[in-house]
C-alpha positions in Angstrom: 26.9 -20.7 -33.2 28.8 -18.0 -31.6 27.6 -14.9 -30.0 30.3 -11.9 -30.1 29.3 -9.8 -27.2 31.3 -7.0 -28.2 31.5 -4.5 -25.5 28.6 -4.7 -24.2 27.1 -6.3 -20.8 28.2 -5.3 -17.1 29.4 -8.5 -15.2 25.8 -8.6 -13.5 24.3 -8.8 -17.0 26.7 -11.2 -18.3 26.0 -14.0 -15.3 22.1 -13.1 -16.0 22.5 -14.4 -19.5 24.3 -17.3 -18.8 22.0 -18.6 -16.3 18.6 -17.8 -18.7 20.3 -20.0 -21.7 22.5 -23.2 -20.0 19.9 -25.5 -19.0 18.0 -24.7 -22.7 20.9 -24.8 -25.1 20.8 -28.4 -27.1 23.8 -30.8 -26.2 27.1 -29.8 -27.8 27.1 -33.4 -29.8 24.5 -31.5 -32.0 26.2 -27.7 -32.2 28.8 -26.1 -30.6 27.5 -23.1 -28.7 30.5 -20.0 -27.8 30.0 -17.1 -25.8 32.8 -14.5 -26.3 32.5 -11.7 -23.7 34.7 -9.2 -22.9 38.0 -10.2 -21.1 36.8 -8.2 -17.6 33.6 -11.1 -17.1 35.5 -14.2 -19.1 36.4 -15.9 -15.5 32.7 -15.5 -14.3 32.0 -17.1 -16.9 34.2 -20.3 -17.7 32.7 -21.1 -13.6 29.5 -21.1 -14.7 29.0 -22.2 -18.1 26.8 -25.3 -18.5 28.2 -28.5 -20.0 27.0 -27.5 -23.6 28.6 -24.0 -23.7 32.0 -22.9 -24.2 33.6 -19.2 -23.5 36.0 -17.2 -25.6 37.6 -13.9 -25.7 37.4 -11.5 -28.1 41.0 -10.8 -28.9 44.8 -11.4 -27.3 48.0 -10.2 -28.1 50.3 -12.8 -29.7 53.2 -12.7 -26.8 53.3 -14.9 -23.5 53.9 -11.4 -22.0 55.6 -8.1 -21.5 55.5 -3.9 -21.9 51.7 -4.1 -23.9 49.7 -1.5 -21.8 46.1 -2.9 -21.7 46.8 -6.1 -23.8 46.2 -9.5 -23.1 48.4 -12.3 -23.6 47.7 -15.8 -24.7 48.8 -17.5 -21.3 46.4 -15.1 -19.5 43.2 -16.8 -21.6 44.7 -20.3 -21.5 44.5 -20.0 -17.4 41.3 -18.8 -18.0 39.8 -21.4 -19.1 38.3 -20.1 -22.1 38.7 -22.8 -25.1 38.1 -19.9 -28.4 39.3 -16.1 -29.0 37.8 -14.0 -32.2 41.0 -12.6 -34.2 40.6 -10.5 -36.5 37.5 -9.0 -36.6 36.6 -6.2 -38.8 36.7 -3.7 -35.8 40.0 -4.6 -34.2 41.3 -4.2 -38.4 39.6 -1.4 -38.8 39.7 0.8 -35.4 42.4 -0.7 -33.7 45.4 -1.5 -36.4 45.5 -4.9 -36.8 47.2 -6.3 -40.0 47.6 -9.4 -41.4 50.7 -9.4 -40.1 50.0 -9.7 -36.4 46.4 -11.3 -37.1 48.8 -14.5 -38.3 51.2 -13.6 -35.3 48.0 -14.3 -33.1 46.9 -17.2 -35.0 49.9 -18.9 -34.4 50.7 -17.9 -30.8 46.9 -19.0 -29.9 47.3 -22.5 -31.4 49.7 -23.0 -29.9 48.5 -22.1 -26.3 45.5 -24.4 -26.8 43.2 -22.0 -28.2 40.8 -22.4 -30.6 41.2 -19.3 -33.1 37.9 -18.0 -34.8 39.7 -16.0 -37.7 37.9 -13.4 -39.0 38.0 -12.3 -43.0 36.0 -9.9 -45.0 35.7 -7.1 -47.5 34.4 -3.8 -47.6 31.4 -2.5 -50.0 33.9 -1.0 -52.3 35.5 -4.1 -52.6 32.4 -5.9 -53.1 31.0 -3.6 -55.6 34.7 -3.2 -57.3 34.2 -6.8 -58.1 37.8 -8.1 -56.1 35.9 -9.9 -53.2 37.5 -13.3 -54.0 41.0 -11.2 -54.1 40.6 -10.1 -50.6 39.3 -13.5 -49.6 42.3 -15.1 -50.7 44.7 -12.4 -50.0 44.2 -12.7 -46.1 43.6 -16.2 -45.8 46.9 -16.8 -47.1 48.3 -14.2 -45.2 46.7 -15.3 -41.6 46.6 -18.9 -41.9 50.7 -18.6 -42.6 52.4 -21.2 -41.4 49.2 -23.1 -39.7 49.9 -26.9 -40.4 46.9 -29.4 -42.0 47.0 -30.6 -38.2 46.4 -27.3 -36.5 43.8 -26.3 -38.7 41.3 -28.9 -37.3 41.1 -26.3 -33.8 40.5 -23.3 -36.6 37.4 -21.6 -37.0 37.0 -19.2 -39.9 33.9 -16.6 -40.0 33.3 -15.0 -43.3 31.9 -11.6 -42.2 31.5 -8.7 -45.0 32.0 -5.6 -43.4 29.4 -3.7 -44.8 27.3 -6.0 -43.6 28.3 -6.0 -39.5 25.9 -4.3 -37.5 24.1 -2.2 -40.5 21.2 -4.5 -40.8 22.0 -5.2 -43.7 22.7 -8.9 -44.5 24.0 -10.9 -47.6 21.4 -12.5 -49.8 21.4 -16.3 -48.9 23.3 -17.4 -52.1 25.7 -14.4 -51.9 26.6 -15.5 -48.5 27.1 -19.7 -49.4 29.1 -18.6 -52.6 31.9 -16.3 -50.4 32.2 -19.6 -48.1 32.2 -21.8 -50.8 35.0 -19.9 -51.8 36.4 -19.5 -48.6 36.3 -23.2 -48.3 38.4 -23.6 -51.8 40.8 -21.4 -50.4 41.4 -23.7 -47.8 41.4 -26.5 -49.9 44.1 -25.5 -51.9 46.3 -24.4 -49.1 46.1 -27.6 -47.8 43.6 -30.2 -49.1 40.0 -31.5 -49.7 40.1 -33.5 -46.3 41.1 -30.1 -44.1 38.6 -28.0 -46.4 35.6 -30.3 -45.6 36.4 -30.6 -41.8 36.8 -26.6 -41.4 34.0 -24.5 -39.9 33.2 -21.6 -42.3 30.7 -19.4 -40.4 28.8 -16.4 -41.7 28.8 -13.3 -39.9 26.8 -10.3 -40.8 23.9 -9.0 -39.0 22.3 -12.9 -38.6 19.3 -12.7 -36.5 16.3 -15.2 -36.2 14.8 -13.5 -39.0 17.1 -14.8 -41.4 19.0 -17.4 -39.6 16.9 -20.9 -41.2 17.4 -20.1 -44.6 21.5 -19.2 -44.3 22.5 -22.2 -42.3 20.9 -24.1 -44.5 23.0 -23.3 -47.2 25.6 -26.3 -48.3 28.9 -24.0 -47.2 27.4 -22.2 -44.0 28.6 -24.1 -41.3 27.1 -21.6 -38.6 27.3 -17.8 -37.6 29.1 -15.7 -35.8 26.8 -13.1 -34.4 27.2 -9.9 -32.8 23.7 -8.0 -32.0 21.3 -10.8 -32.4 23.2 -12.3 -29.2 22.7 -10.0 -26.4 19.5 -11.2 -25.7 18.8 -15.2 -24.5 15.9 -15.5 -26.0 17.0 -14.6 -29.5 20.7 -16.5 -29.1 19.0 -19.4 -28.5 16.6 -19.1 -31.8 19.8 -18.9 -33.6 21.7 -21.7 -32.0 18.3 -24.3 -32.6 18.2 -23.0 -35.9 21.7 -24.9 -36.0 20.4 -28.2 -35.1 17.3 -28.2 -37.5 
């Protein structure tokens, strides 16, 4: 379970939620639990985290360094400390340019700083309604897991998260939801093979709350969610990450 802060929470707020959830989250031999904050609090914290939570960022640029105003690079997170960053979300795609392209670049350059990538893919209600959902499935999983050996793709995390679902309330029926990460996971398989399909994470990520949260991870391809409003508040993050262990 993985809560995407977004940009939200002052450093103050950040350390508040942190202590109210690490001596209640269930051990990480039963879920992995992920905070990613924005990159201002991420040192705060990687010192605090409890043994059964990890921190990631929310994006990084794919060089070790250079003239990228505002960006941050790869080495930056690996000193860190974090263990995952979020590339590719809908909103760095949409609002802030990013292509396939340098979503692969990313993918790459985090693997192979030690960084766990949570690759983002999804498509819009046109698409959806246009009937080509599988096409843009497949079209950016093959662009962005490019180059990604069998290997490497055991440290990849991939969160299915239609856009017209993120933050509008609005969530994919239960079925709908398995069936794109069903298909997700075939993707996968025939990029590489049934071992690396059945061992990858395929998350769902769409306006989960604990409303809903039982009956999607209890589908057969939901591996977990990644979860933008529902995680601001403790309380409710940790309804979704028990949810997980039921």
């Amino acid at each position: 379970m993985i809560a995407n802060w977004k940009m939200n929470k002052t450093r103050d707020e950040a350390l508040n939620f942190i202590y109210a959830v690490n001596e209640a989250l269930p051990s990480c031999e039963k879920v992995d639990t992920v905070v990613c904050a924005p990159a201002i609090v991420l040192r705060d914290l990687v010192k605090r985290q409890g043994d059964n939570l990890r921190v990631g960022a929310q994006n990084m640029h794919y060089e070790e360094s250079g003239a990228f105003t505002g960006e941050i690079s790869p080495i930056m997170l690996q000193t860190t400390g974090v263990e995952y960053v979020i590339l590719g979300h809908s909103e760095r795609r949409q609002y802030f340019n990013d292509t396939d392209e340098t979503i692969n670049k990313k993918v790459i350059s985090a693997l192979k700083h030690n960084l766990k990538p949570i690759l983002c893919i999804g498509e819009s209600l046109e698409q959806r309604e246009s009937g080509v959902t599988h096409d843009v499935l497949k079209q950016q999983l093959e662009a962005d897991l490019a180059g990604v050996s069998p290997e490497d793709m055991e440290n990849v995390v991939i969160a299915y998260e239609p856009i017209w679902a993120i933050g509008t309330g609005k969530t994919a029926k239960a079925c709908d939801a398995n069936e794109a990460c069903a298909y997700v996971r075939s993707v996968v398989k025939n990029l590489y093979n049934a071992a690396v399909a059945e061992e990858t994470r395929v998350l769902y990520g769409g306006s989960m709350k604990p409303s809903n949260v039982d009956e999607l991870v209890a589908q057969s391809d939901i591996d977990g969610g990644l979860v933008g409003g529902a995680s601001l508040d403790p309380e409710s993050f940790l309804k979704l990450v028990n949810a997980c262990v039921k």
